[in-house]
C-alpha positions, 0 to 999 in steps of 0.5 A: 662401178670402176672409179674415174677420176673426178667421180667420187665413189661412196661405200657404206658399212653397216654396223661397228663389229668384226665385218666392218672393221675388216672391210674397211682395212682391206678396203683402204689397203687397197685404195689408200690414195683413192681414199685420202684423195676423196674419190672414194669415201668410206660412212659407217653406220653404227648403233655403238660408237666403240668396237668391242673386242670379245675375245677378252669378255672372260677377262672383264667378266673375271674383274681381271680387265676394265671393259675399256682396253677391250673397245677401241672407239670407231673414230680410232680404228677407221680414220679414214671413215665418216662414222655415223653413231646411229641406228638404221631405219631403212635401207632402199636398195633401189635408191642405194640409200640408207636412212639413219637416226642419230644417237643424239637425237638429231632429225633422221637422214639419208647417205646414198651409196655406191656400194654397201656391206651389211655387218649389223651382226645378230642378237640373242633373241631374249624377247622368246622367253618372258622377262629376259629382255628385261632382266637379261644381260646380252654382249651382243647389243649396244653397251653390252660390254659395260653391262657386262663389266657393272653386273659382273662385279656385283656378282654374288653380293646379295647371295644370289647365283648368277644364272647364265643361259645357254651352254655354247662356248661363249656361255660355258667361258662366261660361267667359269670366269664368273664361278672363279670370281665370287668363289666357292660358296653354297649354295652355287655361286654360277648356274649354267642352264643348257637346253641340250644335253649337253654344254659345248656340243660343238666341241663335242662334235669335233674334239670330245676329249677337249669338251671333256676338259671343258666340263671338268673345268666347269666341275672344278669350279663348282659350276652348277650345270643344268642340261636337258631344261631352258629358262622360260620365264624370269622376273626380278628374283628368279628365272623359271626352267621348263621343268619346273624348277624356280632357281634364285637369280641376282644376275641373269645372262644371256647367251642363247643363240643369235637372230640377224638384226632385222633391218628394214628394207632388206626384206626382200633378200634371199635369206636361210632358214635361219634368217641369214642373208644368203650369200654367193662365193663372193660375199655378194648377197644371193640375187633376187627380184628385187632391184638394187641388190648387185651391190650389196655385200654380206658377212659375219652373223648377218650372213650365211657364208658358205664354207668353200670347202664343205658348202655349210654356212660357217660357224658364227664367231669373231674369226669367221667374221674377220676373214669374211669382212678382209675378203668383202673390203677386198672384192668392194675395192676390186669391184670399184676398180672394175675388176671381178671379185674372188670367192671367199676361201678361208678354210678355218682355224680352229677354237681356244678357251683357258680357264685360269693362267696355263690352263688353256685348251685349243683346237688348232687346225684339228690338232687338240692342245692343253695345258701352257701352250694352248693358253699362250697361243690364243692369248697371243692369237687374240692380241693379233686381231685386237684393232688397237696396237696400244691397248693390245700392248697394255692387256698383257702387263694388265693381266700380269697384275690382275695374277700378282693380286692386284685385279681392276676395281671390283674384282675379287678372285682370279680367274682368266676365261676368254673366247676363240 
């Protein structure tokens, strides 16, 4: 599939995340002229229109950034791509064709490709339990962010807790940004529900003594912790536990695991136990009956990319589909030129979280780290990987005034809890 001259090469990315966005640089890196020229052309199809950058979630959370200087619109960040704001109907991997709805409306089409690269992500399965699709807010779905953000500065005004569900890092950032921003008040302001017993069991598994700072953090904020229950149910007023229990709910979020967007017409790839698109060294979808599928690449939380070293499916977080997406735009563009593709070798970096200015915990190729350090060197980590060098430049001096009491519109109290 080498490119000739005259023959013009289509690659389309599925999905505006973390995989995409980093396909696409590499990809154009790479073949710069080729792309500027026309002989390869790039179409992204997407259900959002932005990237949203989720490292700073805790911040928007906390009312100590507006949700707009963490998204950088798609057009922005590839502008050497045909973005498409729509949602998949089909992919044909005989045909090497994609059907697409538009978001405005417009009548379905279809784009042929050449190549293509799935990066459609996963979402919270909040259809398992009873009434949280309807009550739960996800950042892991179209507008999430937004939601985010409008539910986040009403937090508290009826006297009701905000219950977050689930007790991964993600979730435990969520509780203490928000705990931080309506404050202290009784009954708890924040419920953290976890069905294990107990909250970042990852980082209980590989660094205890920064789990440990996590869950004294989550005390010091008055965070009320529940462990050993799920959410079963939840309606307009309240969610239901598994034991029970029936806790008061103005704001209900949702941060309980992942599911790949099912995309149809992908069925018959090889696929774990989890759903994940099975993966080979190159990020090459694992060959199957089906026809169709050489050219077909995987990676991020759609995927189950095996880690070079250990051989388990790497961790489903930004950084991990960062890496994949750099090493999938460049086996696409090796592969355009005839070349065989390399395999994926990224052995991993570690995990970061501050809860409040200087209060930081990192873990840092297995060394753990607390206190000023590790709040700066994920602060500046996170302004590294943004996509937008101009809104990567405005967070700091946001946040420099969000400390001096001058927070965004509808923020209330301090507080600084952001992802690794």
């Amino acid at each position: 599939m080498s490119v000739a001259a005259g023959t013009p090469r289509r690659v389309v990315l599925l999905g505006g995340g973390y995989v995409t966005l980093h396909a696409y640089g590499a990809i154009v890196r790479r073949l710069r002229r080729r792309v500027r020229r026309g002989d390869v052309e790039i179409v992204v199809v997407s259900a959002d229109d932005v990237h949203n950058f989720h490292g700073f979630t805790g911040e928007v959370a906390a009312g100590r950034l507006p949700a707009h200087l963490t998204q950088t619109p798609l057009v922005e960040a590839m502008p050497y791509a045909r973005v498409l704001h729509a949602r998949v109907r089909h992919v044909d991997l005989h045909r090497q064709a994609v059907t697409y709805a538009p978001a405005d409306g417009s009548a379905e089409a279809t784009v042929r490709y050449d190549a293509l690269v799935v990066g459609t992500g996963a979402a919270e399965p909040l259809d398992d339990v009873e009434g949280l699709a309807d009550r739960g807010v996800t950042l892991r779905r179209p507008g999430g962010l937004r939601a985010l953000a409008e539910q986040a500065a009403a937090a508290g005004d009826d006297g009701r807790p905000v219950v977050v569900v689930g007790g991964g890092l993600a979730g435990v950032e969520l509780a203490a940004a928000l705990a931080d921003r309506v404050g202290p008040t009784p009954p708890p302001s924040v419920v953290l529900v976890h069905g294990g017993d107990r909250v970042v069991p990852a980082l209980h598994d590989e660094q205890p003594r920064l789990a440990a700072r996590c869950v004294a953090e989550l005390a010091r904020l008055a965070v009320d912790v529940r462990t050993g229950t799920r959410v079963v149910a939840a309606d307009a007023h309240a969610v239901t536990l598994s034991d029970g229990t029936r806790i008061p709910a103005g704001t209900v979020l949702a941060t309980t695991g992942q599911r790949p967007v099912p995309l149809p017409g992908l069925e018959p790839l090889a696929r774990d136990a989890r759903g994940r698109i099975l993966t080979q060294r190159d990020l090459r979808v694992t060959p199957v009956a089906a026809r169709g599928a050489s050219n077909v690449w995987a990676a991020g939380d759609a995927a189950a990319v095996l880690h070079p070293r250990s051989g388990t499916p790497v961790p489903a977080n930004a950084l991990w589909a960062i890496k994949a997406g750099d090493q999938v735009g460049r086996n696409v563009a090796h592969t355009l030129r005839g070349r065989p593709g390399r395999p994926f070798r990224y052995l991993g970096l570690g995990a970061a979280a501050s809860f409040g200015t200087g209060r930081g915990v990192a873990d840092l190729y297995g060394v753990p780290i607390t206190g000023w350090v590790a709040w700066l060197l994920r602060l500046g980590f996170f302004l590294r990987f943004m996509p937008s060098r101009s809104r990567a430049v405005r967070i700091p001096f946001a946040l420099v005034r969000a400390g001096s009491g001058r927070a965004v519109r509808g923020g209330r109290h301090r507080a600084d809890v952001v992802r690794a």
